[in-house]
N, C-alpha and C positions, 0 to 999 in steps of 0.2 A: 467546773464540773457540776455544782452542786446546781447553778441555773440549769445548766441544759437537762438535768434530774428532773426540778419543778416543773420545767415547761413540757417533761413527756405524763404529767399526774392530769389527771381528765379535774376540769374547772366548771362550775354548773355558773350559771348566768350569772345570777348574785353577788358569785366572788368575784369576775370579771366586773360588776358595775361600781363594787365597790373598789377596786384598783384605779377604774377609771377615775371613780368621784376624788379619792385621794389627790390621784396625780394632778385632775382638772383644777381643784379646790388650792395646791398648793403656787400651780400656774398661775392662777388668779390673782393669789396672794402677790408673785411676782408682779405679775403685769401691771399690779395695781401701785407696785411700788418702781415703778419703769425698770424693770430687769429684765429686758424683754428676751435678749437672749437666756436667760437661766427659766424663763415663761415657757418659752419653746421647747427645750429642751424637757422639761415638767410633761409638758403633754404629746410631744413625739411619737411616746413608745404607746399610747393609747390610741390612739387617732384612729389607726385603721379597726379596730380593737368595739372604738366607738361604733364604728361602720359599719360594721358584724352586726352589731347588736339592736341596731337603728336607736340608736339612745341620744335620743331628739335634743334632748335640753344642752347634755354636754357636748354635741358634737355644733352648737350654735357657740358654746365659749370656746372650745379649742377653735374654730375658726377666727372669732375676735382673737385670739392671743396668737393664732398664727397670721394673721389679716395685720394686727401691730405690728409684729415684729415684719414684715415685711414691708413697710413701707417704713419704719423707724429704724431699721438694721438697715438692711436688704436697699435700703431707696426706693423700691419699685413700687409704686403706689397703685399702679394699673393691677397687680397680683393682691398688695393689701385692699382695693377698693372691692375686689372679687370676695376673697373670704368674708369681709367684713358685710358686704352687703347679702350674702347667701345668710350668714351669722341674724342679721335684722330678719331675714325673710323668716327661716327658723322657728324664732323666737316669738314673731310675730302670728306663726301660726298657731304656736305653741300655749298663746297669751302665758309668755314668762316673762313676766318683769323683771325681774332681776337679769336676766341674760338680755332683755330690751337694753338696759338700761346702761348696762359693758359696753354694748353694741356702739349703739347712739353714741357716746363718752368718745370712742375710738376714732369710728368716722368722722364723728366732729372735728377730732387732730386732725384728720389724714385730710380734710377739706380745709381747713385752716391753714394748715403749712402747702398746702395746693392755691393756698390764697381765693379759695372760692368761700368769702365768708359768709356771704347769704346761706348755702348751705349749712354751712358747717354750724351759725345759728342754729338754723331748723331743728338740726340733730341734737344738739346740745339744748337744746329748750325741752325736746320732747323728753331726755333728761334728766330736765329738772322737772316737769311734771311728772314723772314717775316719784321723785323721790318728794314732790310735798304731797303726790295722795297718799303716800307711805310714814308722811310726817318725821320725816328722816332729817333732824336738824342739820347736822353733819354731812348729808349727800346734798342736800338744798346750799350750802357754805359752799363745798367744792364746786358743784356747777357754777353758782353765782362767780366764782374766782373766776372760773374756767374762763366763763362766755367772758368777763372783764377784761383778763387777760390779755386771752388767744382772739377775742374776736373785737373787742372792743376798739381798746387801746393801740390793734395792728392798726386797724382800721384808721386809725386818728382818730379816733370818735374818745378824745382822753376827760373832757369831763362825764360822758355817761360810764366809761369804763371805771373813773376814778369812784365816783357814786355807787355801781353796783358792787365794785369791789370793797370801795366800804360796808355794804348790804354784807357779802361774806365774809367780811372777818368779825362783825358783831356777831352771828348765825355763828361763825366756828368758835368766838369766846364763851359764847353762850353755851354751845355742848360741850367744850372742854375736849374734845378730840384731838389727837395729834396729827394725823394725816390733814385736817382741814383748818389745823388751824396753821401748818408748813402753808399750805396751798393760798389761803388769803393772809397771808402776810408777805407772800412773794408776789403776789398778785397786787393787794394792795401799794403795795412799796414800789412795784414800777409804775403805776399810775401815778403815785405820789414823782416820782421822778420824771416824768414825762409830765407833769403841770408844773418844774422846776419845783418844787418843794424837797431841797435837797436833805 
């Protein structure tokens, strides 16, 4: 009872943008930590919300966190490659780095597990340029994992993958971060195991 009360009180712009940034802000949090169902569900009830309001910057992340979970839940990669590449377009017009940079991050999985790794490169390189003109020790760590990782070492390509992923986990010792330094020691440690260095 006490929602369908709130939802009949007249809402001025504001309070609506700030419901969105919440919900978007805590989706993020998810998706960054691959929750990607509890992502979606974060930014669901805002979306159309977004759309109303034409609130450019967040209606480029709900798409990355709805564009993830779609090809990470869902399998459907042709539906994540839509969101996720509307999300770039966005962002791009928006010059928002920070939602660039979601963006890129994303695609780069969804081209990676699509096995299109030249792609999936590009995106994750552009990336990592966002995050060293930002000087972001910590984003510069993860990418460097990332591209190791997911594009390197699929590749067979295991001693450049072993190498850059050594690059990320000094980058994540060095900030002291916990998200990058999870990220280049799992990165690290399977390049170490794909050169047999058991």
């Amino acid at each position: 009872k006490r929602a369908a009360c709130l939802e009949k009180l007249p809402r001025s712009e504001q309070v609506d943008k700030q419901l969105i940034d919440g919900r978007v802000t805590l989706g993020l949090y998810y998706n960054q930590m691959s929750l990607h169902v509890k992502a979606k569900e974060a930014v669901e009830p805002v979306h159309q919300l977004a759309l109303n309001h034409g609130y450019e910057r967040r209606i480029s992340q709900i798409n990355t966190i709805l564009g993830t979970y779609s090809f990470t839940v869902e399998g459907d990669y042709a539906k994540g490659f839509t969101y996720l590449k509307d999300s770039l377009r966005i962002a791009s017009e928006q010059n928002d780095f920070a939602s660039l940079w979601v963006a890129n991050h994303w695609i780069g999985h969804a081209f990676m597990e699509s096995c299109e790794f030249e792609k999936a490169l590009y995106h994750l390189k552009n990336a990592l340029a966002i995050s060293e003109a930002a000087n972001l020790i910590w984003s510069i760590s993860i990418m460097k994992s990332c591209m190791a990782l997911n594009v390197y070492v699929f590749q067979g390509k295991i001693d450049l993958g072993h190498q850059i992923s050594l690059e990320g986990l000094k980058l994540a010792e060095e900030s002291g971060d916990p998200l990058s330094l999870a990220e280049a020691y799992t990165s690290h440690g399977f390049a170490l195991y794909c050169k047999g260095f058991l």
